[in-house]
VOPAGU-2260 file (C-alpha; in pm, 1 decimal, decimal comma):
REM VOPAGU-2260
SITE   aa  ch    i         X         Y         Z
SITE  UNK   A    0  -12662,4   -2593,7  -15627,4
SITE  UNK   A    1  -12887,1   -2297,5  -15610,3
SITE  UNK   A    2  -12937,9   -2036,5  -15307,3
SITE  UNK   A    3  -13244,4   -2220,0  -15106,1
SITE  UNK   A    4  -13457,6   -2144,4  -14794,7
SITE  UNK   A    5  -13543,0   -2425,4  -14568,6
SITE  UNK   A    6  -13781,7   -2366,7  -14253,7
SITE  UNK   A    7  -13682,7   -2740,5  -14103,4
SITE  UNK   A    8  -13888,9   -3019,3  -13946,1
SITE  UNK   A    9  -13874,0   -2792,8  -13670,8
SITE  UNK   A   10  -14199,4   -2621,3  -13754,0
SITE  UNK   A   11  -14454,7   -2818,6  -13569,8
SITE  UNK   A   12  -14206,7   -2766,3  -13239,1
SITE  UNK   A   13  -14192,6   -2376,8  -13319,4
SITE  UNK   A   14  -14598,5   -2343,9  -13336,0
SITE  UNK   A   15  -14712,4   -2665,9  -13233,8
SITE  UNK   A   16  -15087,8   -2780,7  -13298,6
SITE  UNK   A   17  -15406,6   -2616,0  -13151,2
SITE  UNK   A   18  -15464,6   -2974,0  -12955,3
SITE  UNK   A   19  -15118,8   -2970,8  -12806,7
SITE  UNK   A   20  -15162,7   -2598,2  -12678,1
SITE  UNK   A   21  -15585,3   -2702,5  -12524,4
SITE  UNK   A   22  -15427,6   -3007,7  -12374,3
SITE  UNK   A   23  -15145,7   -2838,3  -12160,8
SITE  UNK   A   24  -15401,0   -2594,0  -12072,6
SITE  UNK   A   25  -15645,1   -2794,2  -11908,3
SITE  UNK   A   26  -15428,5   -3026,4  -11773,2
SITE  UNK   A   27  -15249,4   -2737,9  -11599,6
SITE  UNK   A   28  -15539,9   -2556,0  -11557,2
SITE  UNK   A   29  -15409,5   -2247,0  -11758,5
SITE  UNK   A   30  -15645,9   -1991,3  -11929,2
SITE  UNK   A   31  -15582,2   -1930,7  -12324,8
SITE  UNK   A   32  -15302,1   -1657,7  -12310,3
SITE  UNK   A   33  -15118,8   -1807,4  -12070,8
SITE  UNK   A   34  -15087,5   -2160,2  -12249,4
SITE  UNK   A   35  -15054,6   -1986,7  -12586,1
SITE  UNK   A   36  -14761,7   -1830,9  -12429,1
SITE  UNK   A   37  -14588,7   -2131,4  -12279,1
SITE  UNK   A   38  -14637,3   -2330,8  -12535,4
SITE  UNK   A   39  -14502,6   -2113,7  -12836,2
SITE  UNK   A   40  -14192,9   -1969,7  -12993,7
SITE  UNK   A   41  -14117,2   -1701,0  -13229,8
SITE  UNK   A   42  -13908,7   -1717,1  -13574,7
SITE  UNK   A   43  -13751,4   -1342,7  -13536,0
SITE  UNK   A   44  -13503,2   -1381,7  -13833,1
SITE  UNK   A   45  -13315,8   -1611,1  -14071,5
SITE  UNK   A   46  -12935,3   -1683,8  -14026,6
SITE  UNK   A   47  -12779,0   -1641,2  -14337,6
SITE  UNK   A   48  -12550,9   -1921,5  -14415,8
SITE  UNK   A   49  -12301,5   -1924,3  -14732,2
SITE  UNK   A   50  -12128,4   -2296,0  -14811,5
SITE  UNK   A   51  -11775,3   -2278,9  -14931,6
SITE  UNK   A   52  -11823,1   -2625,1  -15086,3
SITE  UNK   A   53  -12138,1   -2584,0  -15244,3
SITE  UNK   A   54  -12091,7   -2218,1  -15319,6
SITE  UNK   A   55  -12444,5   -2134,4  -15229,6
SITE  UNK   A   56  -12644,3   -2003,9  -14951,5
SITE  UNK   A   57  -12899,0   -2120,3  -14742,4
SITE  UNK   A   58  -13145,6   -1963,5  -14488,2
SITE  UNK   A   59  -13161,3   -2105,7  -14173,5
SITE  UNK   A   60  -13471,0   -1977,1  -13899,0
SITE  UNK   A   61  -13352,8   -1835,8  -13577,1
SITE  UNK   A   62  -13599,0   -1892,6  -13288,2
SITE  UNK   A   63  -13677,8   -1739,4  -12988,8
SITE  UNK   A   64  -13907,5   -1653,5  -12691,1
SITE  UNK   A   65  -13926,2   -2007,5  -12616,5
SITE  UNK   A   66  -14237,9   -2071,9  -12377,2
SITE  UNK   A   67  -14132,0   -2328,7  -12036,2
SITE  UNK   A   68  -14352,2   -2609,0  -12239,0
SITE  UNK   A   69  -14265,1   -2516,9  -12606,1
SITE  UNK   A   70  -14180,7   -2837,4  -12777,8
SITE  UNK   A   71  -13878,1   -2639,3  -12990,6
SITE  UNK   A   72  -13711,2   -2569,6  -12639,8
SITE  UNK   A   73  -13721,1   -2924,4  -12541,0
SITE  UNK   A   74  -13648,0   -3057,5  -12822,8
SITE  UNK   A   75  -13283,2   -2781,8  -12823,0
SITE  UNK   A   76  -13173,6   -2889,0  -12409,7
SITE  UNK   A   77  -13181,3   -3253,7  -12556,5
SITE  UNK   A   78  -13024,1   -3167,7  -12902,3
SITE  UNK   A   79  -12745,4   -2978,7  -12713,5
SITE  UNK   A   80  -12644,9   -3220,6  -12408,6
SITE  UNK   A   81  -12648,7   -3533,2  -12643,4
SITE  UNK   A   82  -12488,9   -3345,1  -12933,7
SITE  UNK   A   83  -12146,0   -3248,6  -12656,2
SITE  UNK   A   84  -12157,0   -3652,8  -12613,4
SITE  UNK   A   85  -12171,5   -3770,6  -12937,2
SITE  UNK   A   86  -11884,7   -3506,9  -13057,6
SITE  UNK   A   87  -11690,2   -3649,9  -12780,0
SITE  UNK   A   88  -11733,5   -4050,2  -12898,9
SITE  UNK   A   89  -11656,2   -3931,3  -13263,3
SITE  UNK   A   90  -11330,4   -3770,9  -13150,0
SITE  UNK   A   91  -11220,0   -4061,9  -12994,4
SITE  UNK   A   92  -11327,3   -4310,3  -13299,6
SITE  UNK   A   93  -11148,9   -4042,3  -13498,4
SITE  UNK   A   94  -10812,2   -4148,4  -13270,8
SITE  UNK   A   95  -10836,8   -4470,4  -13255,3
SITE  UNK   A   96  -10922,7   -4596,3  -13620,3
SITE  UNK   A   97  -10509,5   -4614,0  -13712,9
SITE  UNK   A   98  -10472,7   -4822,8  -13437,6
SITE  UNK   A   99  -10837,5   -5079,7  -13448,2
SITE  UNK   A  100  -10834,0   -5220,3  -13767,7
SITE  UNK   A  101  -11220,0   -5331,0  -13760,2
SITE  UNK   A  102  -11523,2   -5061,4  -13692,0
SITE  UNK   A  103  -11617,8   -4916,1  -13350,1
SITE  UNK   A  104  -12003,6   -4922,8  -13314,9
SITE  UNK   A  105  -12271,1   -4796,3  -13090,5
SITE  UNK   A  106  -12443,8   -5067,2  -12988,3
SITE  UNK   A  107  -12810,1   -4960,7  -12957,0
SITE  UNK   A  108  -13022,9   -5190,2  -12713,0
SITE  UNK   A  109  -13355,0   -5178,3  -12594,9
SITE  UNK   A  110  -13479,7   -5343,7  -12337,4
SITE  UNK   A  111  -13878,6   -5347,0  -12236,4
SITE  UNK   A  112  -14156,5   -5418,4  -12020,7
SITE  UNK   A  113  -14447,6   -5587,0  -11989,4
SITE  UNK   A  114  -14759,4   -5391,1  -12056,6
SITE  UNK   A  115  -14891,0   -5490,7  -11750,4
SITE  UNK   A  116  -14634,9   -5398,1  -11570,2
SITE  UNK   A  117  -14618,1   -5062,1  -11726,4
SITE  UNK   A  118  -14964,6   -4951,6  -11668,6
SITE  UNK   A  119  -14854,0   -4979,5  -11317,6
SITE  UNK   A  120  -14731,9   -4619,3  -11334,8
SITE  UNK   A  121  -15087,5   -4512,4  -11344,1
SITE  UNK   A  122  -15149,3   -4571,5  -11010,0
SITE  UNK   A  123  -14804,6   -4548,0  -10867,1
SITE  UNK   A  124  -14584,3   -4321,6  -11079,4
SITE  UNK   A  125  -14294,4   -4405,6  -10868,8
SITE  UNK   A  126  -14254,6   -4736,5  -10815,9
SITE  UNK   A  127  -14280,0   -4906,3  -11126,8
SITE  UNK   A  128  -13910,5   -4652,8  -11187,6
SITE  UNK   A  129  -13771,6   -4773,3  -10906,3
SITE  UNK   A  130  -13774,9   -5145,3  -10966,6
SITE  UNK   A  131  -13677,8   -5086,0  -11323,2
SITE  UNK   A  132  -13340,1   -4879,2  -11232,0
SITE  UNK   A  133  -13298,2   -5256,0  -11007,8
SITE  UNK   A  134  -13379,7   -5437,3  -11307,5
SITE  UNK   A  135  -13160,5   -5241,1  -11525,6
SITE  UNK   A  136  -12853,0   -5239,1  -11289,6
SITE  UNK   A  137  -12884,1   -5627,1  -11276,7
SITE  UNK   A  138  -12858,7   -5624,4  -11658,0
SITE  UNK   A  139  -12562,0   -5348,4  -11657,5
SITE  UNK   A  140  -12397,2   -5616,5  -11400,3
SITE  UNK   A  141  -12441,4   -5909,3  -11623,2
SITE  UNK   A  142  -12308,8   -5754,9  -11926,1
SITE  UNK   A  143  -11995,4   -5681,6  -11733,4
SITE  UNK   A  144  -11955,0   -6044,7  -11632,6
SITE  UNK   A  145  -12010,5   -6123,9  -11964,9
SITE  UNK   A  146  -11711,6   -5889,7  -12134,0
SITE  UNK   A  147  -11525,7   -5821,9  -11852,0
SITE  UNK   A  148  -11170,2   -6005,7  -11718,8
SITE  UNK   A  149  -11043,4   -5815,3  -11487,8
SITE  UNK   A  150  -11144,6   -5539,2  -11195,6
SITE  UNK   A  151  -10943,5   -5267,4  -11413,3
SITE  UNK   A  152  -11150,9   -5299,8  -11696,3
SITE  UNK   A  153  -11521,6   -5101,3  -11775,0
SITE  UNK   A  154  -11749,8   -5094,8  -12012,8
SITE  UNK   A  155  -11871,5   -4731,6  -12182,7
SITE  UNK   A  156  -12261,9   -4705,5  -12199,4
SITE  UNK   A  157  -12566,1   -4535,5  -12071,8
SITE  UNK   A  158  -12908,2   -4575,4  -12062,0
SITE  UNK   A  159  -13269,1   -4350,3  -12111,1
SITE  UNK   A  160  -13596,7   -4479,5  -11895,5
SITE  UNK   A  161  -13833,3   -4373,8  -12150,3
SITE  UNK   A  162  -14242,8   -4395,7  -11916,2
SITE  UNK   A  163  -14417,4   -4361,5  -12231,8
SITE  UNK   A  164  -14531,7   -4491,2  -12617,7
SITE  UNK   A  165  -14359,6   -4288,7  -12879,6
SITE  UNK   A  166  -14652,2   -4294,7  -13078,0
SITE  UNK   A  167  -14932,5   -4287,7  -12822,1
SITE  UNK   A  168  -14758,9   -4061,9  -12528,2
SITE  UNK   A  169  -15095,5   -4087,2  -12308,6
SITE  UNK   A  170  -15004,0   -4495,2  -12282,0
SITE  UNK   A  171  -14771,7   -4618,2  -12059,1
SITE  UNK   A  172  -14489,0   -4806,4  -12198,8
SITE  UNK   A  173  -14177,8   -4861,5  -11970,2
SITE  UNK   A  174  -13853,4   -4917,6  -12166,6
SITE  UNK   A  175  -13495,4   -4867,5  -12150,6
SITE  UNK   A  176  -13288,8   -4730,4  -12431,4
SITE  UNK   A  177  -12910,8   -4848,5  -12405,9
SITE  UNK   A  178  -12602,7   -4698,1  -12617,2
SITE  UNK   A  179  -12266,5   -4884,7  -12538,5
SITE  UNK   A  180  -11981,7   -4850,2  -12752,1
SITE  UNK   A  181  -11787,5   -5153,4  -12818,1
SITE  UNK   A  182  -11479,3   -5112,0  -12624,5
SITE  UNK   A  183  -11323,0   -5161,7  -12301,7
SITE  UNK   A  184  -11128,9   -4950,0  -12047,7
SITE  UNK   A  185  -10848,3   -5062,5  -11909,9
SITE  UNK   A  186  -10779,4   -4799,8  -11649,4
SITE  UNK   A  187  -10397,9   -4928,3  -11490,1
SITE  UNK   A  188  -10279,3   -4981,9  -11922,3
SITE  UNK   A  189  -10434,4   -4685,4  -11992,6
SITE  UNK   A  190  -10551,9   -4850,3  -12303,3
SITE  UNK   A  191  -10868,5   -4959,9  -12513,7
SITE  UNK   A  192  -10971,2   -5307,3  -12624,8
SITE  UNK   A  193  -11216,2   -5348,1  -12877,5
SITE  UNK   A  194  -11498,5   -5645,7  -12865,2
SITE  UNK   A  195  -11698,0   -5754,8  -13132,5
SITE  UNK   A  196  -12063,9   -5587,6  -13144,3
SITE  UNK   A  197  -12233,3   -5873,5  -13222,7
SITE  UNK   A  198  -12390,9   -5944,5  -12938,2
SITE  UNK   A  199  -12632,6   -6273,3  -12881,4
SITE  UNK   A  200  -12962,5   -6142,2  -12880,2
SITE  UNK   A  201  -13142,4   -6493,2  -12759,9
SITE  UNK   A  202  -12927,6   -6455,4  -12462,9
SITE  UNK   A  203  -12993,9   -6098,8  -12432,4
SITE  UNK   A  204  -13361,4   -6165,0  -12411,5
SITE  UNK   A  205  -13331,7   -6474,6  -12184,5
SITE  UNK   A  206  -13107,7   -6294,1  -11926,1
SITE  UNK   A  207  -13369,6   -6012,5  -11941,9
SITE  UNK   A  208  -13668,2   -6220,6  -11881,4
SITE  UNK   A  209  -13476,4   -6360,5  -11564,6
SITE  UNK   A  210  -13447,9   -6025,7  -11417,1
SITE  UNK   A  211  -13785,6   -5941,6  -11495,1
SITE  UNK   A  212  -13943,5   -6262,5  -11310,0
SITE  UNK   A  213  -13677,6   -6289,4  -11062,5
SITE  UNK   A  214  -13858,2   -5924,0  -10966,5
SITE  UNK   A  215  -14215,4   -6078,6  -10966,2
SITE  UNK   A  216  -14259,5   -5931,4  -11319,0
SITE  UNK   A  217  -14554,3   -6122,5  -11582,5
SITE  UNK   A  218  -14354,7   -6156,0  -11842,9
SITE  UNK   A  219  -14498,5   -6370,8  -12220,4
SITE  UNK   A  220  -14258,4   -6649,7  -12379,0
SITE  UNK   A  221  -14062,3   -6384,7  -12614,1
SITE  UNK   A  222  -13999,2   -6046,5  -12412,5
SITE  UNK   A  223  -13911,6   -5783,3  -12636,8
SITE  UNK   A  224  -13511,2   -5705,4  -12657,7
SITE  UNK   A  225  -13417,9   -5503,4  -12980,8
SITE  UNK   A  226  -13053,8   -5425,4  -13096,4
SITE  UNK   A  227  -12878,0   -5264,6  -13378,6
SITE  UNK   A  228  -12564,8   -5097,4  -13464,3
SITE  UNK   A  229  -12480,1   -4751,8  -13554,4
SITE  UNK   A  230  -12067,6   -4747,7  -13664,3
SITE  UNK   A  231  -11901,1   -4409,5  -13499,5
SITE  UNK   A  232  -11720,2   -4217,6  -13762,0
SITE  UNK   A  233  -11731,9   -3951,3  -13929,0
SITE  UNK   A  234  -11898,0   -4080,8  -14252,3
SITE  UNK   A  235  -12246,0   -3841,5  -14324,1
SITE  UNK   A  236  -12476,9   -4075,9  -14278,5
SITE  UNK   A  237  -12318,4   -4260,7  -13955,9
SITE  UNK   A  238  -12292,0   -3977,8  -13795,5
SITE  UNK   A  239  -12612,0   -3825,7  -13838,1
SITE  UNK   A  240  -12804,2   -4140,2  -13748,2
SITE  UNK   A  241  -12525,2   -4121,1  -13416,2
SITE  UNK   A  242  -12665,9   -3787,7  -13357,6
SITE  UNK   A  243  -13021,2   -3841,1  -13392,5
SITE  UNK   A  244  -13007,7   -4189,8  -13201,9
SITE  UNK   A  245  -12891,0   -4001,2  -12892,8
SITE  UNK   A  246  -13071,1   -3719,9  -12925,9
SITE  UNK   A  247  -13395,2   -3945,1  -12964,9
SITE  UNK   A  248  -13277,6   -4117,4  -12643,7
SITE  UNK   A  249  -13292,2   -3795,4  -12429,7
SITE  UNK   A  250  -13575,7   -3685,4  -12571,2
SITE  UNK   A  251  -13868,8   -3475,7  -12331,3
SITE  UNK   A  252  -14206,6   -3631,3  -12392,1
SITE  UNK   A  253  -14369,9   -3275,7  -12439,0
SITE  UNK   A  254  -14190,9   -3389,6  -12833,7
SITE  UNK   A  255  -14384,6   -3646,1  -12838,8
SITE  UNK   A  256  -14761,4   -3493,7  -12699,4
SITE  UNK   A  257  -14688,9   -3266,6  -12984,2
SITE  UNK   A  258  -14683,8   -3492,9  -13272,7
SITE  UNK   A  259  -14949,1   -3656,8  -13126,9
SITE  UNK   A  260  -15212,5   -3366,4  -13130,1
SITE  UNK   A  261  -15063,3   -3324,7  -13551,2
SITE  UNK   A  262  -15296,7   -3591,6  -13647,1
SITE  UNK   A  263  -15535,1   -3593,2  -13358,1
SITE  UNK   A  264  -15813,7   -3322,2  -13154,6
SITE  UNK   A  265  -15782,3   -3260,4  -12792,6
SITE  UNK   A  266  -16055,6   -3422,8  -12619,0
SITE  UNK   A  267  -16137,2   -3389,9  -12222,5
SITE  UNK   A  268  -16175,5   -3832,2  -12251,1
SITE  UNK   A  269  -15749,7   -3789,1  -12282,2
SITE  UNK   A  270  -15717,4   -3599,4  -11913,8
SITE  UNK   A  271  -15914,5   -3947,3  -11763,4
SITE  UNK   A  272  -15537,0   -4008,2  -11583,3
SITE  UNK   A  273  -15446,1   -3658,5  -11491,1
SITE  UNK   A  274  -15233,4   -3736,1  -11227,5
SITE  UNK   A  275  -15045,0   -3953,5  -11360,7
SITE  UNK   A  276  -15017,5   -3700,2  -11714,8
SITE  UNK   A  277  -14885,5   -3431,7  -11487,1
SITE  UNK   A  278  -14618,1   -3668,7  -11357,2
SITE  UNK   A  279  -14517,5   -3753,8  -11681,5
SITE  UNK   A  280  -14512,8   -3413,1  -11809,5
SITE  UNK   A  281  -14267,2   -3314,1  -11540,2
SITE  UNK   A  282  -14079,0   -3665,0  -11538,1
SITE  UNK   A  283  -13655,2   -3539,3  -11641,9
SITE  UNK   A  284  -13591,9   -3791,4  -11889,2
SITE  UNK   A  285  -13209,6   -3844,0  -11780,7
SITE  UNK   A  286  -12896,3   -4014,6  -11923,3
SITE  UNK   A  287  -12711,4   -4221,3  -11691,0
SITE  UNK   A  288  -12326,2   -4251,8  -11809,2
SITE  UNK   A  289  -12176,9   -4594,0  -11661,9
SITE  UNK   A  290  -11795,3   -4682,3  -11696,1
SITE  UNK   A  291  -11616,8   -4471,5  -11924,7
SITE  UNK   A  292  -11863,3   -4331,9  -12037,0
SITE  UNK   A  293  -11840,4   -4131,5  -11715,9
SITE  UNK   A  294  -11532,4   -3996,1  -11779,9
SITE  UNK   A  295  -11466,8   -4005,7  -12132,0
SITE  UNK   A  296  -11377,2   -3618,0  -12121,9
SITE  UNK   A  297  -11057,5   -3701,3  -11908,1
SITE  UNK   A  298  -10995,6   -3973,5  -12159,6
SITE  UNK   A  299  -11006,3   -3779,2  -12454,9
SITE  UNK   A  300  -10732,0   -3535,5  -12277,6
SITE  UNK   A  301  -10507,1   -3843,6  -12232,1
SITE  UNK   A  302  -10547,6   -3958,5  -12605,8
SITE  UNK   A  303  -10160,2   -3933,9  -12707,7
SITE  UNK   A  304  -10089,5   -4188,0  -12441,4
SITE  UNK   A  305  -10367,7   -4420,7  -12492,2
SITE  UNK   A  306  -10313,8   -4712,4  -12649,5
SITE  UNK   A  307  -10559,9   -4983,9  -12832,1
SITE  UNK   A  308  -10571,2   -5390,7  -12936,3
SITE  UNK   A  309  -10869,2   -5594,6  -13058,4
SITE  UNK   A  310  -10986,0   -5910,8  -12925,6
SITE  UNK   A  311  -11045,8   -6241,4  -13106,9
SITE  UNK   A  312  -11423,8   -6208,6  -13247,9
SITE  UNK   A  313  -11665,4   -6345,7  -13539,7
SITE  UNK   A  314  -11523,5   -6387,3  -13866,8
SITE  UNK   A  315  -11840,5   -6301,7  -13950,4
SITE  UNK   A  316  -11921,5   -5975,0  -13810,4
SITE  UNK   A  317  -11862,7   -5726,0  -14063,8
SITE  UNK   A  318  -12061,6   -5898,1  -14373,2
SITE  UNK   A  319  -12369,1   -5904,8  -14046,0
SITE  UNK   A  320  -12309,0   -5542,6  -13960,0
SITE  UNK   A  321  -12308,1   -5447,0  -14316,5
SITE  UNK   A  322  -12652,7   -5634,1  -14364,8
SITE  UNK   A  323  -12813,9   -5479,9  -14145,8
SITE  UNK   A  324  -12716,2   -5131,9  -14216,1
SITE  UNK   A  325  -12838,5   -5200,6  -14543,9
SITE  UNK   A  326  -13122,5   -5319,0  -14384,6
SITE  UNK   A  327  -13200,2   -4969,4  -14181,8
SITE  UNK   A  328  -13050,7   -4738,4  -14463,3
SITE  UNK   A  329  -13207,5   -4886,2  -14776,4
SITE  UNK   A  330  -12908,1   -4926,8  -15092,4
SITE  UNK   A  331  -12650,3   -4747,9  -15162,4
SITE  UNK   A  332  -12806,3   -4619,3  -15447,5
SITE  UNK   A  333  -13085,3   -4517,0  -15296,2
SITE  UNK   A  334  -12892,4   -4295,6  -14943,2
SITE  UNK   A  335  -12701,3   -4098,3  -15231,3
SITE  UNK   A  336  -13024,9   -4006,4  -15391,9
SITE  UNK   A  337  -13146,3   -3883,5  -15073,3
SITE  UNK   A  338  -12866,1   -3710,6  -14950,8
SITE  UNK   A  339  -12941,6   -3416,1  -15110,8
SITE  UNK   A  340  -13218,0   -3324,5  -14909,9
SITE  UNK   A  341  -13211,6   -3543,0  -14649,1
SITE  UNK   A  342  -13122,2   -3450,1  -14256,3
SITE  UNK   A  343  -12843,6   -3282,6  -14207,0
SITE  UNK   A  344  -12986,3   -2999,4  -14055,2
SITE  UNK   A  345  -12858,5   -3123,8  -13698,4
SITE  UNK   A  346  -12564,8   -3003,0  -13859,6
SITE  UNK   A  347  -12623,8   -2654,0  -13834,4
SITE  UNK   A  348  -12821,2   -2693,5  -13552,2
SITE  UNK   A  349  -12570,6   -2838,1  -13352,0
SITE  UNK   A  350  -12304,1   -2592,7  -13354,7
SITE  UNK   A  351  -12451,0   -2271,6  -13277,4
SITE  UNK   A  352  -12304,5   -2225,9  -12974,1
SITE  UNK   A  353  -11973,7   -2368,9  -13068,9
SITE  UNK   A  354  -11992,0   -2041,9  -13304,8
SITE  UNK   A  355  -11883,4   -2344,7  -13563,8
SITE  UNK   A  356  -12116,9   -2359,6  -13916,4
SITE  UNK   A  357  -12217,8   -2654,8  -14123,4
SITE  UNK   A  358  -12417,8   -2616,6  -14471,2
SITE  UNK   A  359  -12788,6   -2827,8  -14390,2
SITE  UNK   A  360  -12785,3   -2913,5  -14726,4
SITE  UNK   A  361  -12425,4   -3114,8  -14791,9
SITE  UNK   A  362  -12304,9   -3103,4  -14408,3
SITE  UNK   A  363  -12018,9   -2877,8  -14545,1
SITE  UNK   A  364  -11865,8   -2633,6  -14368,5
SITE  UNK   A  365  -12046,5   -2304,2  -14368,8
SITE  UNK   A  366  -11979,6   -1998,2  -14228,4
SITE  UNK   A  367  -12267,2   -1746,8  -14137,8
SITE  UNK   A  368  -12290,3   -1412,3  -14328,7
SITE  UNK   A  369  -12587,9   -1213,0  -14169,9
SITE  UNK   A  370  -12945,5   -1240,0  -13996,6
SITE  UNK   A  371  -13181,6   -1187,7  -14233,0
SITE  UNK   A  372  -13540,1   -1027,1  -14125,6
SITE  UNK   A  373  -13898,1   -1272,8  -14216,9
SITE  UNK   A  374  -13996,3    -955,5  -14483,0
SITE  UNK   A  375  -13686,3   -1018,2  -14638,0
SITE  UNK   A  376  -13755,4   -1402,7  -14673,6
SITE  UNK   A  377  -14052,1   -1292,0  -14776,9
SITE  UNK   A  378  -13956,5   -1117,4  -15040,5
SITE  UNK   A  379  -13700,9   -1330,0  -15181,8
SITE  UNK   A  380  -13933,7   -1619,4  -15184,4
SITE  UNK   A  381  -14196,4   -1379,2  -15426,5
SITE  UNK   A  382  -13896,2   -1348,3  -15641,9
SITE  UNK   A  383  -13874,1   -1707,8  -15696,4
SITE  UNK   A  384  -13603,3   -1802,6  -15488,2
SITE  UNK   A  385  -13665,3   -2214,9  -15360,3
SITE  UNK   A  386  -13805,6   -2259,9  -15025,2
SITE  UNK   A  387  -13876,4   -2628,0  -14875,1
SITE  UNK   A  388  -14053,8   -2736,4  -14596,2
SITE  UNK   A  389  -13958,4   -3094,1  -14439,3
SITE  UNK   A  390  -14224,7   -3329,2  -14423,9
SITE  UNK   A  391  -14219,6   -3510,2  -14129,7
SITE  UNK   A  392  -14481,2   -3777,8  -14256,8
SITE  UNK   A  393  -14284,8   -3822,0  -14537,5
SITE  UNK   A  394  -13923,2   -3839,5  -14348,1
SITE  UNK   A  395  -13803,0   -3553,5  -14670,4
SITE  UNK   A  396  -13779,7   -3247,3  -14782,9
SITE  UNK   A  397  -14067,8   -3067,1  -15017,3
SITE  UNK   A  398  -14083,6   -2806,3  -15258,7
SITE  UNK   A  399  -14294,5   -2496,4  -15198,6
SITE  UNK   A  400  -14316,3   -2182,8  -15404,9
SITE  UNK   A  401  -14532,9   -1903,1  -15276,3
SITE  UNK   A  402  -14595,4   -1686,0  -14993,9
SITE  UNK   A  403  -14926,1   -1801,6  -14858,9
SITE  UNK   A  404  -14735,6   -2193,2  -14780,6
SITE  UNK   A  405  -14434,8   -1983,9  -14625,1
SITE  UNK   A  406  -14695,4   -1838,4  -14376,6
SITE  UNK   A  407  -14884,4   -2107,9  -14275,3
């Protein structure tokens, strides 16, 4: 493959909108150059990356002067604390696999609320949280009563309270996000016992709805529970969906008030709840680690000890987990047409710190030659070099060719 540039979905979070930068300005009652200035970020250069695999070289941005309410600097504090996680789970799928003969998964869970309940949060911000930590402890307890036979054994998982809609951020919309890998702890053996994924999701929606009403909660006949399965490995596409899953999970809502204003204006009819908006904005959208999941650092420093077994489960499992990965990823076919240009720039991203370099084209490993200036990008792109933009709208990447598009 040829040398290519690639500015990243990141764009939008770099600059965001006009709308994004008027609404945090009167809803924190900034003038213009002070909200322009909190809200942006600067590209100052391009990283210079060349790919041993692919024998070609890519240019990365490099950002800086990150404003307190810039959307690319919330977007990198959740990209880095999920990304430490995830690298730890992969490790330890990486150890076990020669010793569990089936797949270890993340189970993904969600588990929401009434709307009702959650436009609660407009009058009491408060509140409405604290009963949901109850009613999500409640669950956490069940599910341990459920997979659990003795006191020396714990579950790995932790959960997100997301306050808002993903795609309306102004609406309330109370919901847990759940990750739980499926093993189990068992501290005095020092070992790991692996349970089938395939969790009942009737039951999961019936125990819910319990909870909810036991807690006073309105709830309608089919509350919505959602699960799914992402396997943990080191396969491209598992573990970039891994990646993004958590990262998605511990993301700030100032992401989300950004890709809101892409397709809408600011009006003064959105600040009608500004109270409750300027709760939100500060609200520290936290992971809670529970069991292992606590420790799994201490774990991962016992590993030559550890040992694993699997319990009895569905015959059935795989050809179900298989389904509906095919279900989520589309054919075979159709992932290795993509893969090309599809998102491996958490790749890159991910290991800056780590002073480690993967190629966000193949997910190779890269190593980085220089820091290039923007005239130089500039430049090379008038010379006819291939520069693409990813279309978020689009979920891909897309061809541009000329200097204007590389400014805009």
């Amino acid at each position: 493959m040829e040398n290519v540039i690639i500015q990243t979905h990141n764009d939008i979070l770099v600059n965001p909108p006009k709308g994004f930068v008027e609404f945090i300005q009167k809803l924190l009652d900034y003038d213009e150059v002070s909200a322009k200035i909190i809200t942006s970020a600067e590209i100052e250069g391009y990283y210079e990356v060349f790919c041993g695999e692919g024998r070609h070289i890519v240019y990365y941005p490099k950002i800086s002067n990150m404003g307190k309410f810039n959307p690319y600097r919330k977007h990198k504090t959740a990209r880095r604390s999920s990304s430490r996680f995830v690298k730890a789970l992969l490790k330890l799928a990486e150890f076990l696999q020669d010793v569990i003969r089936k797949g270890i998964y993340n189970i993904c869970i969600e588990l929401t609320y009434p709307k009702s309940f959650s436009y609660k949060l407009y009058d009491d911000f408060y509140t409405p949280q604290r009963i949901a930590n109850e009613c999500f402890k409640e669950f956490y307890e069940w599910l341990k009563s459920s997979l659990l036979k003795s006191e020396n054994e714990e579950l790995g998982l932790c959960q997100n309270l997301h306050l808002w809609s993903t795609k309306n951020p102004f609406e309330p919309h109370l919901h847990h996000h759940i990750n739980m890998a499926n093993l189990i702890w068992n501290r005095s053996e020092k070992k790991f016992i692996r349970f089938s994924p395939m969790l009942n999701v009737d039951e999961l929606r019936s125990v819910w709805k319990e909870i909810l009403q036991k807690r006073g909660i309105e709830t309608p006949e089919n509350v919505d529970v959602r699960i799914r399965f992402i396997p943990i490995n080191n396969e491209w596409r598992n573990k970039n969906d891994l990646f993004r899953r958590f990262r998605y999970c511990s993301r700030s809502v100032v992401l989300d008030f950004c890709r809101f204003f892409e397709e809408n204006e600011f009006s003064d009819d959105l600040l009608s709840n500004k109270e409750y908006l300027i709760n939100l904005l500060f609200y520290v959208n936290r992971r809670v680690n529970y069991g292992w999941f606590r420790y799994i650092n201490r774990i991962l420093k016992l590993l030559d000890e550890i040992r694993a077994e699997e319990m009895d489960d569905f015959t059935k499992e795989e050809e179900l987990i298989l389904k509906d990965l095919e279900r989520l990823h589309g054919s075979d076919d159709e992932a290795e047409e993509l893969k090309q240009f599809d998102i491996p720039t958490e790749f890159l991203e991910l290991f800056y710190n780590a002073k480690e370099w993967y190629c966000p084209i193949c997910g190779s490993r890269a190593k980085l030659l220089d820091v290039v200036t923007v005239d130089t990008i500039s430049k090379l792109i008038n010379k006819g070099i291939k520069y693409y933009k990813w279309d978020q709208n689009r979920h891909k990447w897309v061809l541009h060719s000329n200097y204007k598009t590389f400014h805009k």
